[in-house]
C-alpha positions in Angstrom: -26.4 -16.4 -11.6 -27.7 -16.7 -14.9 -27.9 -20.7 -15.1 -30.0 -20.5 -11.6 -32.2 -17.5 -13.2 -33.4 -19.8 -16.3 -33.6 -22.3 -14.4 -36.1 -20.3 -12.0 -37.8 -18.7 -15.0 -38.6 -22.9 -16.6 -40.1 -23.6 -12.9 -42.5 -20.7 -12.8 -45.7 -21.3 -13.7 -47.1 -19.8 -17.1 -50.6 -20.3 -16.6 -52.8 -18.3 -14.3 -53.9 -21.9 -12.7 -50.7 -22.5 -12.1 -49.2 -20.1 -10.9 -52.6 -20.2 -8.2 -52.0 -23.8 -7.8 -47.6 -23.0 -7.0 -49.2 -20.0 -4.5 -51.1 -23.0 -2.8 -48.6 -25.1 -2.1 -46.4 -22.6 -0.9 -49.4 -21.6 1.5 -49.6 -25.4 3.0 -45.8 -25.7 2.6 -45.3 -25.2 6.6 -48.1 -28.0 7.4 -46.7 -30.2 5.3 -43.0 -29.9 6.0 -43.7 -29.8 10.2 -46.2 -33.0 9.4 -43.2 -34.8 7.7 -40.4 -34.1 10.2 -42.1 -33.4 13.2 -45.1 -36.1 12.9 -44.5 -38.5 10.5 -40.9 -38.8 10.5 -40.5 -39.5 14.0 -43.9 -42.2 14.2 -42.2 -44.1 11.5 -38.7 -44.3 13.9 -40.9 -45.1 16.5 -42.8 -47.7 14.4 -39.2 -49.3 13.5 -37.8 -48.6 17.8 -40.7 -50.9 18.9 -38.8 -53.8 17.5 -35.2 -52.6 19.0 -33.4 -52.4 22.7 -31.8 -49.1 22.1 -30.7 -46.8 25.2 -29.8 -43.8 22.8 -25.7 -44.6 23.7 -25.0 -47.7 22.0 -26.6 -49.3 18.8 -30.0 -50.2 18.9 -30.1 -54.7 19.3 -33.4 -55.8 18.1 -35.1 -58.0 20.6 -38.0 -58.5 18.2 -41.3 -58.9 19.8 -39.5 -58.3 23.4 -40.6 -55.2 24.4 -44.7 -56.2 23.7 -44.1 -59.0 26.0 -42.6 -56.2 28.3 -46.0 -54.3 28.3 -48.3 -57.1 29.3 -45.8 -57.7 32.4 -45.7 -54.1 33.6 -47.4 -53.2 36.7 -46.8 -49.2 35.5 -48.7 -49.5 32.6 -51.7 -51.0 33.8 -52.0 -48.0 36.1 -51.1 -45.6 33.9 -53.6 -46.6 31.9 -56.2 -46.7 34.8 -54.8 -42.8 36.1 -55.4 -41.8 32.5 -58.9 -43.3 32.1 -59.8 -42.2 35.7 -58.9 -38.7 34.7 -61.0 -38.8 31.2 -63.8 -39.9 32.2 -64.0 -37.5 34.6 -63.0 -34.1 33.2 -64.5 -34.6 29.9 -67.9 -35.0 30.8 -67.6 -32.5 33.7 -65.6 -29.7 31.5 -68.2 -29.7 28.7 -70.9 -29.5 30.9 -69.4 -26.7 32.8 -68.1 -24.6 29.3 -71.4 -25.3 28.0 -73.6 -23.5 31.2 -70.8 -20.9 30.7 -71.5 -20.5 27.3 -74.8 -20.2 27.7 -74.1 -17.6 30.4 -72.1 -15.4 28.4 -74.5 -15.2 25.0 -77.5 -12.9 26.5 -76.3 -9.3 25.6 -75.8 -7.1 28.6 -73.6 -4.2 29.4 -70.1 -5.5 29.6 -70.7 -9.0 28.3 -67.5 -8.3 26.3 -65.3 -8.1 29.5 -66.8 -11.2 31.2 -66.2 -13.3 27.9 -62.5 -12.1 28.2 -62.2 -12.8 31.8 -63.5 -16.5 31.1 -61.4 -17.2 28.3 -58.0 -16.0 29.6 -57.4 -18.5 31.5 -57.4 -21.4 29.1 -54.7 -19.1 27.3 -52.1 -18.9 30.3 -49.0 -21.1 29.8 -49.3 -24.5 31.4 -45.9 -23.8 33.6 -47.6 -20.7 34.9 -51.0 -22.4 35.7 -48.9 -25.3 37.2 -47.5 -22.7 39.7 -50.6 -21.3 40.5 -52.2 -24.2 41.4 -49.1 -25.4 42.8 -49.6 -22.7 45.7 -54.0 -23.0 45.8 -53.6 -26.9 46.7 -50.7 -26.3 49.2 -51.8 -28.1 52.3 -50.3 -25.4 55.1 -50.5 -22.2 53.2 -52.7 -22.7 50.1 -55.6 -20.2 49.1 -57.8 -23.8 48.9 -56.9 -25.1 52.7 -57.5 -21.1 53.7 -60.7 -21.4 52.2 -61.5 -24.5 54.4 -60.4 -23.3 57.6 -62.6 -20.0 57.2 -65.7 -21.6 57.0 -64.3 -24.5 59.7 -63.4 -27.1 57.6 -60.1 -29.4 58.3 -57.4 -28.7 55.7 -56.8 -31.4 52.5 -53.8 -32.9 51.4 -54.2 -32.2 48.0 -51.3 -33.4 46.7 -49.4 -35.3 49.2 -52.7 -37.7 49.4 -53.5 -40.2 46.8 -57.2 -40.0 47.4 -57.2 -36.2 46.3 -54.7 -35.6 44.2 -56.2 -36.9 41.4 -59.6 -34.6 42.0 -57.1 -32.0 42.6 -55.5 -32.2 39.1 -59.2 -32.2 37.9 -60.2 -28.9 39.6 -57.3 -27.5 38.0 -58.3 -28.6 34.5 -61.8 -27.2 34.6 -59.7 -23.7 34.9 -59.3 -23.9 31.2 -63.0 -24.4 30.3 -62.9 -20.8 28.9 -61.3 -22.5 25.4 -64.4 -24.4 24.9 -66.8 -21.9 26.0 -65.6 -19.8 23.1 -66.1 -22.8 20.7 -69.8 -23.2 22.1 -70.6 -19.6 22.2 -70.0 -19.4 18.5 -72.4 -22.1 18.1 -74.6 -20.5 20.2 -74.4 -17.4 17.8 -75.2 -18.9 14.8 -78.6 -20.1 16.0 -81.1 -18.2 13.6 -83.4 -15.9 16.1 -86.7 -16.7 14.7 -86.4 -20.1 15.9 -86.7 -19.0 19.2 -89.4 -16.4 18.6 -91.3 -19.4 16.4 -90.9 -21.6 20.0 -91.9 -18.6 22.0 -95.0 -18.2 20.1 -96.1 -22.3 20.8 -95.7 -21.1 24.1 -92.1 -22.8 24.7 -90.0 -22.2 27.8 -86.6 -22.1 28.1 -85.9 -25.8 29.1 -88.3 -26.5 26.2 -86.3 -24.0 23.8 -83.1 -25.6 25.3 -83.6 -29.1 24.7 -85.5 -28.6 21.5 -83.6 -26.0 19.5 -80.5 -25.2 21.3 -79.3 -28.4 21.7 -79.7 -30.4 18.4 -78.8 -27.4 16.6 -75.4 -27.0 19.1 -74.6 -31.1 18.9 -71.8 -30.6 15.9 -70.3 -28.5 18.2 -70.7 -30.5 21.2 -69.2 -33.5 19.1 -66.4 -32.0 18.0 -65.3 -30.3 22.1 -66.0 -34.6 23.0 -63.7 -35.2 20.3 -61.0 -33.2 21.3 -61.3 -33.4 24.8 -61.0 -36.9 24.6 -57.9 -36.9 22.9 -56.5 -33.8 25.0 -57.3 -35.9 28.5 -55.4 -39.2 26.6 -52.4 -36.4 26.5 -52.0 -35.1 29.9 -48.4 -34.3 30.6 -48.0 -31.0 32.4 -50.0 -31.2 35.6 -48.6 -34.6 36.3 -45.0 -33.8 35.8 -44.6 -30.1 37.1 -47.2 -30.3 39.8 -47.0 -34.1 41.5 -44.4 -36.0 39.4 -46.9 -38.9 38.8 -47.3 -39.1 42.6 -47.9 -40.1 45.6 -47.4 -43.9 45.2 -48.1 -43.4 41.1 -51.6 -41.6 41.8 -51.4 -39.2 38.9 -49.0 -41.0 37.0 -50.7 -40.5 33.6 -49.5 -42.2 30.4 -47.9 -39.9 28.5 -45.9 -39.0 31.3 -44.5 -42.7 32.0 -43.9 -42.6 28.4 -41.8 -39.4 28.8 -40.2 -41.5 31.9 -40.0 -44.2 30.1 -37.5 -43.1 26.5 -36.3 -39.9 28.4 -35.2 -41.0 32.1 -34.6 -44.7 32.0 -33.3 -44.3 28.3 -35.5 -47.3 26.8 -37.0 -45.9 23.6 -37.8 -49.0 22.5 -40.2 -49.9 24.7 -41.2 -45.9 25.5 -41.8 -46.6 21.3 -44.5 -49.0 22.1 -45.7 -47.1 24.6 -46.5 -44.4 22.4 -48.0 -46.5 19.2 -50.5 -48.2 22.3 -51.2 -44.6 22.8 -52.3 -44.1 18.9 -53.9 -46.7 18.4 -56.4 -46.5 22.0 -56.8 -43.2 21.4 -58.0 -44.2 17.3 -60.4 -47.1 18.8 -62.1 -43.7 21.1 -62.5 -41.9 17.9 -63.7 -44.4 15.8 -65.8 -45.8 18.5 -67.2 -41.9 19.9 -67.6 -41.4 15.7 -70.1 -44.9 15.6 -72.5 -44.3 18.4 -72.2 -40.6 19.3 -72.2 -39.3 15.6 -74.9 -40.6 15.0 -76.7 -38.2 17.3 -75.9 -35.1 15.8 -78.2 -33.2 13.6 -76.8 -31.0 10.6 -79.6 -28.7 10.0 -77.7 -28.0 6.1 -78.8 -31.7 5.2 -82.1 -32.1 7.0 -80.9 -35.5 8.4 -78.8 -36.9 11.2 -75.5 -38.5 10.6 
């Protein structure tokens, strides 16, 4: 007891600094031990399976570049790749747009704005197994809420799921349900807007398209960078609508990447190519970024530095 209470008392800090500098650490210490074991330990094993035939039984046999020449032969990848893209391009543009309108919605100050913000926002907070059994029973093609809908006002029911043609624009209806996460992001934004640049605007005589395109949105496009951002690499990452709700079908419709991936080292036990699957992943996902970070960034205005980026 003694021995480990010097040896405590020689570790602590004497300094003021650094004993601030020892709080730190301890502070980040859960980033930085769930970035090394649950990030980058596992990249770097995928980094090394990529070379390796390994069905998680026996030992892994390297096949060196075998498993690349795998990918460029694989019909599944090609349109997992295309379901993926398909479903990006889609319900990024379409979800911003929407959380955006909503946002601006939700910032004039009436009686009970409080409870409509909430209402919107609660949603995007519901467990993705719980919205995948909602939806589950809306897109049901004999007793769904949707088809009910569409018979009332004497429309033919949809096969939502059980046809190829819809289920994809099913899947996106369904992710526009959580738009209520970025309205919050965009209604902060909206809020730190100063006031007198809109009584300045109103005094030119400036509308509210005018005020809109001329205030609100260069002062709101950091914000609107960042929701691309992220919903670009959230849509790259789609797992749980495809899996619980249409299991990549019908004939591979909605099979999105992450989820042949998943298929892939979990069900047919080949993490070595699932390994590849996943680095492809990073490093399309990096050439969005870096490629969103060239020609969109350069459209954003910081009002702090007088300058766009």
């Amino acid at each position: 007891m003694s021995v480990a209470t010097g040896l405590l008392g020689r570790l602590r800090p004497k300094t003021r600094r650094g004993r601030n500098a020892l709080l730190g650490y301890l502070f980040i210490s859960p980033f930085i031990l769930g970035f090394l074991f649950f990030f980058l330990g596992p990249a770097l094993t995928a980094l090394w399976l990529m070379f390796y035939d390994w069905n998680m039984i026996r030992e892994p046999l390297f096949v060196g570049l075998g498993n690349f020449t795998k990918l460029f032969r694989d019909p599944l990848f090609k349109q997992s790749l295309k379901v993926t893209a398909y479903y990006s391009l889609v319900s990024v543009p379409v979800g911003m747009v929407m959380s955006f309108l909503l946002a601006l919605l939700m910032n004039y100050k009436t009686r009970a704005i409080a409870f409509f913000r909430t209402l919107y926002y609660i949603p995007s907070i519901v467990p993705a197994v719980a919205n995948a059994v909602l939806w589950s029973f809306i897109f049901n093609t004999e007793f769904g809420l949707l088809n009910a809908v569409l018979r009332g006002i004497g429309l033919s029911k949809i096969k939502w799921l059980q046809d190829p043609e819809w289920a994809m624009p099913a899947l996106i209806i369904m992710s526009l349900w959580g738009i209520g996460g970025g309205m919050v992001i965009y209604l902060a934004g909206l809020q730190g807007i100063p006031e007198p640049l809109y009584e300045a605007a109103e005094i030119d005589g400036a509308g509210r398209l005018a005020k809109l395109r001329h205030i609100t949105i260069p002062l709101m496009s950091p914000v609107i960078f960042y929701n691309l951002i992220m919903g670009i690499i959230g849509s790259f990452q789609v797992f749980t609508a495809g899996f619980l709700i249409t299991s990549g079908g019908p004939q591979n419709s909605t099979l999105f990447y992450v989820l042949y991936t998943y298929r892939t080292g979990i069900q047919y036990f080949d993490m070595g190519y699932a390994s590849v699957l996943a680095w492809v992943l990073f490093l399309i996902i990096l050439a969005f970024t870096i490629f969103v970070f060239r020609y969109v960034g350069g459209m954003v205005y910081y009002e702090d530095v007088g300058e766009r980026a």
